[in-house]
N, C-alpha and C positions, 0 to 999 in steps of 0.2 A: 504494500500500500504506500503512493505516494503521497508525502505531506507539502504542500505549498505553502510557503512562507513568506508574507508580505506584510509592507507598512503603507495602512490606510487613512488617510487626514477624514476625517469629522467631527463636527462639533467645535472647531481649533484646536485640537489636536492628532495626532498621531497615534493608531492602535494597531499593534501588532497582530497579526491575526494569520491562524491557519486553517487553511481548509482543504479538501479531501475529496472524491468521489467523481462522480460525472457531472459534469459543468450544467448539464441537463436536467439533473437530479431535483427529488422534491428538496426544498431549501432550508435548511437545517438549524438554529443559529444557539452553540450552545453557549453560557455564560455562568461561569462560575463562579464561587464567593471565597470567606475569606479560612485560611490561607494561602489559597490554590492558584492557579492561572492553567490559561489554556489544557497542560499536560493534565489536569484532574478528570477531562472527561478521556484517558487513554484507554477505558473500556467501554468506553459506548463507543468510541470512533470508526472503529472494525466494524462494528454488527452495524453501524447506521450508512457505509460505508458499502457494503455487503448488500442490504439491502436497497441500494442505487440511490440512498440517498446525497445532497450536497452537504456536507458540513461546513461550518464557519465557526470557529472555535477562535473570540481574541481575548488576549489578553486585555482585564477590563482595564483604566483607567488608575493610574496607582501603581498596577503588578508590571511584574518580570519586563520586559521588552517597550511596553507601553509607556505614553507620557505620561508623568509625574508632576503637574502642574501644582507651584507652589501656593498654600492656604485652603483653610477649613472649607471655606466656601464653594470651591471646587470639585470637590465630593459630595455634597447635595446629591441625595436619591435621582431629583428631575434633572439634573446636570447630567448624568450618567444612563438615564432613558434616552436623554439626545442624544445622545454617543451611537446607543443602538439604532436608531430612526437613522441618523444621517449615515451610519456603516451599511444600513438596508439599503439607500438612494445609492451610496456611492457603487454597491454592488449591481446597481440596475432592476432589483426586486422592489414591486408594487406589493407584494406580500410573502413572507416566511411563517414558519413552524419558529417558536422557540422552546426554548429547554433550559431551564435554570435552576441550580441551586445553591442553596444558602442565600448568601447576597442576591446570587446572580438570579434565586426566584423572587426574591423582592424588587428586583427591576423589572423583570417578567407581569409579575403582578401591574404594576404600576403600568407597565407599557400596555398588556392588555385591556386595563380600563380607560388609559388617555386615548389611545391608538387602537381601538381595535379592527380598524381598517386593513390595517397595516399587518395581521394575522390568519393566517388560516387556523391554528392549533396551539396552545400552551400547556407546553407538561412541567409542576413543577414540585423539588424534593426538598423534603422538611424544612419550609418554612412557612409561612401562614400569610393570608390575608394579611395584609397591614392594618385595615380595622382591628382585626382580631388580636394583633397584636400590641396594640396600643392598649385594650380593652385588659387583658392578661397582665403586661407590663402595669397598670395602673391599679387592678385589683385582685391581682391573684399572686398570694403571698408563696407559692412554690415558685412560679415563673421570676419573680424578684428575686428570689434564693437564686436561682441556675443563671440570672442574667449578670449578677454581680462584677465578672469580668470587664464588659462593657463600662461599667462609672471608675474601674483602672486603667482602661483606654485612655481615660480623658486628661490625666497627669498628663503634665507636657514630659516627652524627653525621659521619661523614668521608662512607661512600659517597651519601647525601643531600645533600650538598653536591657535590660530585662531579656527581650527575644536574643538580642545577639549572643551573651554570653555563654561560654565555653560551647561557640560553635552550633550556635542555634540551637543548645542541649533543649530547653522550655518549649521551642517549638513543635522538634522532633517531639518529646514528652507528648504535648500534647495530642497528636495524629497520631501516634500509637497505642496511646492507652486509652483513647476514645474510640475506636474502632478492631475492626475485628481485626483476628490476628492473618497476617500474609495482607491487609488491605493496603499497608503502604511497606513497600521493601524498602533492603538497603540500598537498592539502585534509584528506586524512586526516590529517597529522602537526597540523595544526590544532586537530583536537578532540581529539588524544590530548594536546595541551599543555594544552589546557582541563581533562580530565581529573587529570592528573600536576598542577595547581597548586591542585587544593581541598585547603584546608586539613588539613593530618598525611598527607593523601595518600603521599607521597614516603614519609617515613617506616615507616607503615602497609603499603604493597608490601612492601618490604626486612623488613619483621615476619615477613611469611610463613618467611623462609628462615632468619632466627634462633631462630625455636620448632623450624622443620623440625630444626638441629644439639643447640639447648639442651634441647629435650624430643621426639628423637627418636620415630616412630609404632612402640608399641609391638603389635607383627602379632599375633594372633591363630594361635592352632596351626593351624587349617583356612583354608587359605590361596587353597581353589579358591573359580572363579567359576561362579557356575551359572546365570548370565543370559547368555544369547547376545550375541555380545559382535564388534563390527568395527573391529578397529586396522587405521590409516592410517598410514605413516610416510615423511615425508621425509628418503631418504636421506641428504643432504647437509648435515644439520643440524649446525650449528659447536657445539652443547651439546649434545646425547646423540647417541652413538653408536649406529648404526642392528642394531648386533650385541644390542642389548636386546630389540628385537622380538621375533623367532623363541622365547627362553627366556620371554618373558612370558606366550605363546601357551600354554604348555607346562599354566598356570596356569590354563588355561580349558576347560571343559564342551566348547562349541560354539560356536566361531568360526571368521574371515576374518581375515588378515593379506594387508592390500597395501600394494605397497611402490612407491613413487614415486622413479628414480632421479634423476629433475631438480629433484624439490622440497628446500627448506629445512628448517629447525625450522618455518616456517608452512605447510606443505603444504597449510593450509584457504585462504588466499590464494593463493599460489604457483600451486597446480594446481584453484582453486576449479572449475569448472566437472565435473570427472571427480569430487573429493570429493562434491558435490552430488548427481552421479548414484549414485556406489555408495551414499551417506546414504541417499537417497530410497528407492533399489531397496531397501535393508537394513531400514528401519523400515516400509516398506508390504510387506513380506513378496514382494518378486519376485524375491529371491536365498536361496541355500539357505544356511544356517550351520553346516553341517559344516565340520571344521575344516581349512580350505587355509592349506597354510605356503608 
């Protein structure tokens, strides 16, 4: 499989982006969250590949290859939806398939309900409606427990240092002991160190979740989604609580909610093989999108 490797201007910036498949192919566009870039979706890319789809896989804004524009403001949720919109024009697509997680399904979200023009389909893994999670984050005293990390984000300069140290030791820690075992190797934590050490990188990630407190996303009164839509969620995830799912749903036209009791927050590694299959079946239209809870 070949991967193609380019630098796309949108938005006034530059984003690194790979993609893969038949230039023909249904159009793909995966976006990942934090601490990942492109290389996280390395097991969907085969199977969606395989199945004649196009991938588009960039590095979002902040990560590995990608610009790194200085200040908080910059990372703003809507800042980072136009990034997506204007990588779709500049690719020639009047519509894509998107695929997001973590972050990368809180832009998904967002672009769905600003954009949904601009979509054939949204599949996205463990993480929630934004309503919902603003609603959780504000009254639900476990979700403040698991979210805790986040108000350490916001120290200037301490939690960057913090990641660096003895070699990204907290980082690695982290992706390993939160997911299942064999889901991130020794090879993989390689090129995530490659990543995690381009310059402002480090910084840049941790931007994401101080625009997310200091210039919360201001929601829109019409809050539903009208793109057929397939979340995935790993039950066992040690950062969101898997009781967000179900009310997210709530939030959608027509969709799937599956829930994976053995997987992580990475359910796309974790249980990559079964993700693949319902992905594939969901964007090639061999499953129905009426909504199963």
């Amino acid at each position: 499989m070949e991967l193609e490797h380019s630098t796309i201007e949108t938005n006034g910036i530059r984003l690194h982006v790979v993609q893969a498949g038949p230039k023909s192919g249904v159009p793909v566009v995966l976006l990942h969250g934090f601490p990942e870039f492109w290389y996280g979706w390395r097991k969907q890319i085969p199977a969606l590949v395989e199945a004649g789809c196009r991938v588009i896989a960039p590095d979002q804004r902040g990560y590995n290859l990608s610009d790194k524009p200085k200040g908080i403001k910059n990372y703003d949720i809507y800042t980072t939806v136009e990034d997506i919109i204007g990588l779709i024009d500049a690719l020639g697509y009047e519509r894509v398939n998107v695929v997001g997680h973590d972050w990368g399904a809180i832009v998904a979200w967002i672009l769905a309900n600003k954009y949904p023009e601009r979509l054939h389909k949204m599949s996205v893994m463990n993480a929630p409606h934004p309503a919902v999670m603003r609603k959780f984050l504000l009254r639900d005293f476990e979700q403040m427990r698991r979210s805790w990390y986040v108000m350490l984000f916001q120290i200037p300069r301490l939690p960057e240092a913090l990641m660096k140290r003895k070699d990204w030791s907290e980082n690695v820690r982290s992706l390993q002991m939160t997911s299942k075992l064999g889901s991130f190797t020794d090879e993989d934590i390689v090129k995530y160190k490659e990543a995690w050490s381009q310059p402002e990188a480090a910084k840049s990630m941790l931007d994401w979740y101080r625009a997310f407190v200091r210039r919360p996303p201001k929601l829109p009164e019409e809050l539903r989604i009208k793109v057929p839509t397939l979340m995935m969620w790993g039950m066992k995830d040690f950062a969101l609580t898997h009781r967000m799912a179900r009310p997210s749903m709530d939030y959608v036209d027509e969709g799937n909610l599956i829930l994976f009791p053995e997987a992580t927050h990475w359910v796309h590694l974790d249980a990559a093989e079964e993700v693949n299959h319902y992905l594939v079946d969901f964007l090639l239209d061999k499953i129905s999108t009426q909504v199963i809870r």
